[in-house]
N, CA, C and O atoms as a Tinker XYZ file with bonds, in Angstrom:
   268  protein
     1  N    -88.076000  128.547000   64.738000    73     2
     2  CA   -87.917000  128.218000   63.336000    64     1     3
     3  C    -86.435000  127.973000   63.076000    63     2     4     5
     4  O    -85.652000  128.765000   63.599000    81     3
     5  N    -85.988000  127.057000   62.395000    73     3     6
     6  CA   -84.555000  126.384000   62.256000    64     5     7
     7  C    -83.873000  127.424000   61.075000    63     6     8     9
     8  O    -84.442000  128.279000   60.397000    81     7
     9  N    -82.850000  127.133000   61.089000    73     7    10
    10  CA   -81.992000  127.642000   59.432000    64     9    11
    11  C    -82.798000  127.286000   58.667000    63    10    12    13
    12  O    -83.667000  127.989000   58.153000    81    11
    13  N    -82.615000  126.202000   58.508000    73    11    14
    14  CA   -83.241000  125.064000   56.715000    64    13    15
    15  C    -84.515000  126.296000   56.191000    63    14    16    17
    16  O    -84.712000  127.151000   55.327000    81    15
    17  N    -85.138000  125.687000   57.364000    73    15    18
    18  CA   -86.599000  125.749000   57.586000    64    17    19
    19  C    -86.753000  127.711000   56.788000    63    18    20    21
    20  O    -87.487000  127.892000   55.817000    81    19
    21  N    -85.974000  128.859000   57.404000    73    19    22
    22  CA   -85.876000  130.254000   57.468000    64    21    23
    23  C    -85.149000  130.368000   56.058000    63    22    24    25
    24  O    -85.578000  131.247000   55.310000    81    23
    25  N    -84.321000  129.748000   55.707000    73    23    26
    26  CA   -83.865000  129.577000   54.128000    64    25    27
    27  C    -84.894000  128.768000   53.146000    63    26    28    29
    28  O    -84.732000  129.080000   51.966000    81    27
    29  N    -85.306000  128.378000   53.239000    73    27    30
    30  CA   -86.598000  127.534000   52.210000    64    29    31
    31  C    -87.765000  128.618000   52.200000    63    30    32    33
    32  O    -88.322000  128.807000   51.119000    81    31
    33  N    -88.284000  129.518000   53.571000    73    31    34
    34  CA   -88.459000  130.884000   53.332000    64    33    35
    35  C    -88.277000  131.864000   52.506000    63    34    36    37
    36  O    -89.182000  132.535000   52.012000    81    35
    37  N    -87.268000  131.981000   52.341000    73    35    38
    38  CA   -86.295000  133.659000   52.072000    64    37    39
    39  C    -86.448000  133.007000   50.494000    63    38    40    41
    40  O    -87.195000  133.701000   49.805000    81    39
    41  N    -85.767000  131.545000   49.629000    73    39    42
    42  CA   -85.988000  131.237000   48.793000    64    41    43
    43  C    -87.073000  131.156000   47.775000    63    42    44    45
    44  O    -86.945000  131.487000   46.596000    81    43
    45  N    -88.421000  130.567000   48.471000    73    43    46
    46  CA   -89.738000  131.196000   48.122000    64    45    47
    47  C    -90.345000  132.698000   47.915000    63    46    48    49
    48  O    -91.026000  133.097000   46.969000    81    47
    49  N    -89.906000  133.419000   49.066000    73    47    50
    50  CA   -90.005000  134.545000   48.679000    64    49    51
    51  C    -89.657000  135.317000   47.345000    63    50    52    53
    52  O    -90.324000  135.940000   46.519000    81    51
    53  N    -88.193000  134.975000   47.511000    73    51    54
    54  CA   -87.455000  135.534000   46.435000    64    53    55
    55  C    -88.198000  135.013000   44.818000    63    54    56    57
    56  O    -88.414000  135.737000   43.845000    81    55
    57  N    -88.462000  133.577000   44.961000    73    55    58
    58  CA   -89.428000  133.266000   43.465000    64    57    59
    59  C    -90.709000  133.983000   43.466000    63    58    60    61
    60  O    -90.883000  134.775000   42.540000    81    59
    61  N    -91.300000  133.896000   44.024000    73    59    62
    62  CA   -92.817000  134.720000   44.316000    64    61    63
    63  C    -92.357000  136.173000   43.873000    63    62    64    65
    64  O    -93.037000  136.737000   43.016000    81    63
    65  N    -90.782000  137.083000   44.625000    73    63    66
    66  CA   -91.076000  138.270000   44.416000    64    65    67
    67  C    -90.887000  138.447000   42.282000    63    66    68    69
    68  O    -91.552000  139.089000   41.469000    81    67
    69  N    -89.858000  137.664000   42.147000    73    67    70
    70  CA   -89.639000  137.397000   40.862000    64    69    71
    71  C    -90.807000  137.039000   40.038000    63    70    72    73
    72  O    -90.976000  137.550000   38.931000    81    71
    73  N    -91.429000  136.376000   40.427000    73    71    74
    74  CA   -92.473000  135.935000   39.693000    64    73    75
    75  C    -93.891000  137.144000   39.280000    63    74    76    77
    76  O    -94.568000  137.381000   38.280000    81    75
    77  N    -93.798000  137.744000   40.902000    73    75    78
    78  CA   -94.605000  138.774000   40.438000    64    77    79
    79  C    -94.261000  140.017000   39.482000    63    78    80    81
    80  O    -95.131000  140.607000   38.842000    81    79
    81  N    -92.903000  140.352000   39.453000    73    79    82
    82  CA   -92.689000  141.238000   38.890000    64    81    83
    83  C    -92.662000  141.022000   37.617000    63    82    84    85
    84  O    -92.895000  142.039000   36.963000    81    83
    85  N    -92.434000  139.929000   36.915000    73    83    86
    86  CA   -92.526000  139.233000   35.362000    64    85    87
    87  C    -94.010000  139.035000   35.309000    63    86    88    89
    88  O    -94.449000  138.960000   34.161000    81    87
    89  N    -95.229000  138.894000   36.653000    73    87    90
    90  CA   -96.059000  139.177000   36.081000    64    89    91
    91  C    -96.990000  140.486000   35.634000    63    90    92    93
    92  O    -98.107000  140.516000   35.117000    81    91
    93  N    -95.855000  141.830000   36.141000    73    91    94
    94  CA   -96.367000  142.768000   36.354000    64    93    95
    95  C    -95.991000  143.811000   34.793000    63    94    96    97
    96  O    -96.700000  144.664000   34.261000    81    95
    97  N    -94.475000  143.259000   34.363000    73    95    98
    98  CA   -94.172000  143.285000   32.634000    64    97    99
    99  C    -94.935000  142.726000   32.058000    63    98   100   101
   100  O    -95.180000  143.276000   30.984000    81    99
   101  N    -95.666000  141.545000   32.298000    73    99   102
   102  CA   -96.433000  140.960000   31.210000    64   101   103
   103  C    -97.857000  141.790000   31.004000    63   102   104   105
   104  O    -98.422000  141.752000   29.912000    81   103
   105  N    -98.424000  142.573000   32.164000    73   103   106
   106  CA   -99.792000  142.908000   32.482000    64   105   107
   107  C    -99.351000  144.644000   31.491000    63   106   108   109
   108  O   -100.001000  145.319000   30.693000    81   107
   109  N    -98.140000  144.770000   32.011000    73   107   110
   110  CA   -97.701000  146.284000   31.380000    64   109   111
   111  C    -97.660000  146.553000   29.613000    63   110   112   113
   112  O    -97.807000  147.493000   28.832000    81   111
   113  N    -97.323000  144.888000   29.562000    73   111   114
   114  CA   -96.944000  144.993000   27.722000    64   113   115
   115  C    -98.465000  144.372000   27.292000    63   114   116   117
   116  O    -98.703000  144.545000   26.097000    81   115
   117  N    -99.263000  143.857000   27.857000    73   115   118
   118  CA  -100.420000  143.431000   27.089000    64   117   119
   119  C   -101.281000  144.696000   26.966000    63   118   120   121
   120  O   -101.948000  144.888000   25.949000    81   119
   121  N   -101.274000  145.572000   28.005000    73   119   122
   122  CA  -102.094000  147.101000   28.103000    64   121   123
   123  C   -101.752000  147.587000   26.856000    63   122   124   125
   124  O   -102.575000  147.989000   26.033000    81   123
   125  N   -100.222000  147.551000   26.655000    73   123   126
   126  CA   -99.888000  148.757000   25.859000    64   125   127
   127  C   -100.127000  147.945000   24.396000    63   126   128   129
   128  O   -100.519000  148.744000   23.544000    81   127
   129  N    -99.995000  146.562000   23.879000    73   127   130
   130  CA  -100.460000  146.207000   22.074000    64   129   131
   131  C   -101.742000  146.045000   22.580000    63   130   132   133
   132  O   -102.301000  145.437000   21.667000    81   131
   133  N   -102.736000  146.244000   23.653000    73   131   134
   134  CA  -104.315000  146.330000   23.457000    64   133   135
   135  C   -104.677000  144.629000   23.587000    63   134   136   137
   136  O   -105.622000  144.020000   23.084000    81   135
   137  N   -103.934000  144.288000   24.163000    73   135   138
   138  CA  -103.921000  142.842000   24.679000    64   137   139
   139  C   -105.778000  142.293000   25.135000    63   138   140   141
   140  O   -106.607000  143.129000   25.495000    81   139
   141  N   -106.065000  140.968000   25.026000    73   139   142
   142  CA  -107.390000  140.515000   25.610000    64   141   143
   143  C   -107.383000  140.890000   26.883000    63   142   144   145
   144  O   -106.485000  140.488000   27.622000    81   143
   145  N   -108.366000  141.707000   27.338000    73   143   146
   146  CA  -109.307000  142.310000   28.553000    64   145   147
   147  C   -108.866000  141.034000   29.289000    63   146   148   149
   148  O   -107.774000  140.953000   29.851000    81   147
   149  N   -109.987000  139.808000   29.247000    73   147   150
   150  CA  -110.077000  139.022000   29.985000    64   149   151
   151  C   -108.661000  138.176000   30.689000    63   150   152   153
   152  O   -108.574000  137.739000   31.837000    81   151
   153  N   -107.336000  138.103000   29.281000    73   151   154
   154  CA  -106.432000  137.909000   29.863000    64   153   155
   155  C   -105.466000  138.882000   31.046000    63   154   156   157
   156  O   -104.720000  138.491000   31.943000    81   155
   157  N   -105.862000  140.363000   30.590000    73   155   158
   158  CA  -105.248000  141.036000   31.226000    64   157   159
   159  C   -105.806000  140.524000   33.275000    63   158   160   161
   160  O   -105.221000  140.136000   34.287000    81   159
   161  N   -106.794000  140.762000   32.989000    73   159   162
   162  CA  -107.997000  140.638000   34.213000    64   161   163
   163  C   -107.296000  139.461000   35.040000    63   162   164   165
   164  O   -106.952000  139.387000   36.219000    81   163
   165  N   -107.251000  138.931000   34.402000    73   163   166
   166  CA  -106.751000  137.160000   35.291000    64   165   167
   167  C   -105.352000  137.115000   35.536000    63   166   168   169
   168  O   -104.857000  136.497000   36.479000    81   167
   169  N   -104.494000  137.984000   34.411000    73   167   170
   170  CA  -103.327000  138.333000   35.592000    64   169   171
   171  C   -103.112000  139.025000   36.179000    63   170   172   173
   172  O   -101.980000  138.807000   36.611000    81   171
   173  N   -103.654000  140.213000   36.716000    73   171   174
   174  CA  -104.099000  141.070000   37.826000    64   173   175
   175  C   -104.409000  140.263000   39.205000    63   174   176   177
   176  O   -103.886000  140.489000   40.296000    81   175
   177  N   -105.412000  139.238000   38.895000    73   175   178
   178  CA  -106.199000  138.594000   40.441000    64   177   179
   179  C   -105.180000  137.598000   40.475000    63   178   180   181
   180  O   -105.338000  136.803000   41.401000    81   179
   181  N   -104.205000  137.395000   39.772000    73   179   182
   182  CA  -102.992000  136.544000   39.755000    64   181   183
   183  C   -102.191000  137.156000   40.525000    63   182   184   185
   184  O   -101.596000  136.474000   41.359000    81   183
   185  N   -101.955000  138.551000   40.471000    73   183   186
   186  CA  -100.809000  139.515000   40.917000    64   185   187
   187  C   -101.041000  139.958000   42.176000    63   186   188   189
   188  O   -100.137000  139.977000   43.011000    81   187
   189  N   -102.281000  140.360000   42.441000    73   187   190
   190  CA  -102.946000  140.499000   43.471000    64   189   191
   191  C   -102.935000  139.062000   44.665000    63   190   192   193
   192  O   -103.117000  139.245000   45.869000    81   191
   193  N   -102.691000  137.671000   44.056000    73   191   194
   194  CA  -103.119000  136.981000   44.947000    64   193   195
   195  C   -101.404000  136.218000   45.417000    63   194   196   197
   196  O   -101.131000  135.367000   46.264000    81   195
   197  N   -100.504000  136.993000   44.418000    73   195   198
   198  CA   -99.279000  136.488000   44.431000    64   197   199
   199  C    -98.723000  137.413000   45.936000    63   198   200   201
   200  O    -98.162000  137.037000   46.965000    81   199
   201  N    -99.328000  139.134000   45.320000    73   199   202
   202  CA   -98.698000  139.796000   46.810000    64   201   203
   203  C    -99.311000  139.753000   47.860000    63   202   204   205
   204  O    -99.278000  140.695000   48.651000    81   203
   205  N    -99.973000  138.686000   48.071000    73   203   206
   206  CA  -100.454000  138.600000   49.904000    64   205   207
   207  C    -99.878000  137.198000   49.791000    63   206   208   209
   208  O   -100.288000  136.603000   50.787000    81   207
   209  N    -99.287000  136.557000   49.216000    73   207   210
   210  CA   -98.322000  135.361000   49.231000    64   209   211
   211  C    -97.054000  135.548000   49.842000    63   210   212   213
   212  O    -96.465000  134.774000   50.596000    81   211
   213  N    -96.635000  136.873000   49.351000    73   211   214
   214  CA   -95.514000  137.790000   49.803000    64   213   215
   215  C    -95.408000  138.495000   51.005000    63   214   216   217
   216  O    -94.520000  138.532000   51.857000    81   215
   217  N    -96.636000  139.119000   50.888000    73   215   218
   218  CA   -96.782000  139.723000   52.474000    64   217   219
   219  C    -96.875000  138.683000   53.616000    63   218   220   221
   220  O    -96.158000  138.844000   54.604000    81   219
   221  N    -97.652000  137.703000   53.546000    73   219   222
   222  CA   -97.333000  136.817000   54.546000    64   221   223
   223  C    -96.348000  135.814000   54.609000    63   222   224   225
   224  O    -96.367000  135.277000   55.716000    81   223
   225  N    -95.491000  135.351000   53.851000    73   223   226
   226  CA   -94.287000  135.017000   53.683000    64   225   227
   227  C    -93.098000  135.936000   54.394000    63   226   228   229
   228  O    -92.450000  135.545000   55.366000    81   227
   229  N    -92.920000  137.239000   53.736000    73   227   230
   230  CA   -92.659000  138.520000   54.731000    64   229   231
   231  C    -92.802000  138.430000   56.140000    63   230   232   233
   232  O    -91.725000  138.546000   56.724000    81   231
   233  N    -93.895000  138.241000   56.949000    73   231   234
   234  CA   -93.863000  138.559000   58.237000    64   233   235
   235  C    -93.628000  137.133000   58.882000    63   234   236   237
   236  O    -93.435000  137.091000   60.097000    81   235
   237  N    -93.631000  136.181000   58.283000    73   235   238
   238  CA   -93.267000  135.042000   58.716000    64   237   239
   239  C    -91.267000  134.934000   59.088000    63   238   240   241
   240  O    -90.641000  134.617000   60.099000    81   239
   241  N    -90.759000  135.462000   57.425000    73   239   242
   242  CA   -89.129000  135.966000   57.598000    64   241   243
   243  C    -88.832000  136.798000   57.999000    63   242   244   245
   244  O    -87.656000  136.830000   58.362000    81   243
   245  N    -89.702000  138.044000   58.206000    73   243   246
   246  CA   -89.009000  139.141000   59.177000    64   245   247
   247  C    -90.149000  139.699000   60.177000    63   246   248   249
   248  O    -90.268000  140.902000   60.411000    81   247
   249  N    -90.921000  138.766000   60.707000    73   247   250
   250  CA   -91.910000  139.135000   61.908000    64   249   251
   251  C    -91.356000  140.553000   62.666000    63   250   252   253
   252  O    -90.226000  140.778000   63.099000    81   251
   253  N    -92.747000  141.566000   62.672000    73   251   254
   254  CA   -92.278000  142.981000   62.996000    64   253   255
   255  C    -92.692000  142.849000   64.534000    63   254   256   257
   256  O    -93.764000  142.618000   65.093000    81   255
   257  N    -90.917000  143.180000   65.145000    73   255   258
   258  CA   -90.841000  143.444000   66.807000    64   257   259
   259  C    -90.534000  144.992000   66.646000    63   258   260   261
   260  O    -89.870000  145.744000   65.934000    81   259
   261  N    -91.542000  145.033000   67.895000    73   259   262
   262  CA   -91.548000  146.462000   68.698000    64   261   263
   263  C    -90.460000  146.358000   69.557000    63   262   264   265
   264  O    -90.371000  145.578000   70.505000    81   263
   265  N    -89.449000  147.359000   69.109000    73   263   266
   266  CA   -88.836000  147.447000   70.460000    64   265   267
   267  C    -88.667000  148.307000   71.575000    63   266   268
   268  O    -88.030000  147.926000   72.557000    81   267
């Protein structure tokens, strides 16, 4: 895997990790004014489908060696 290529990585990551965590304030503040169920619900399987975006992004930028 090249530079470019390992930086266009690390960059994605970094939006994805950002992204999830603004979606994880948004899921926190709709709970608490009693926000729509159904919206809450759909950003959950949002959040959920963002961190295995992450996790495999993750082992792609820092593939785990045994040493």
């Amino acid at each position: 895997m090249g530079d470019d290529e390992l930086t266009e990585l690390r960059v994605e990551l970094a939006k994805l990790e950002i992204a999830h965590a603004d979606l994880d304030r948004a899921i926190d503040a709709l709970t608490r004014v009693g926000g729509d169920a159904l919206c809450i619900q759909r950003f959950k399987k949002k959040k959920l489908m963002m961190k295995d975006e992450i996790a495999a992004l993750r082992e792609k930028v820092l593939p785990d060696i045994i040493a």
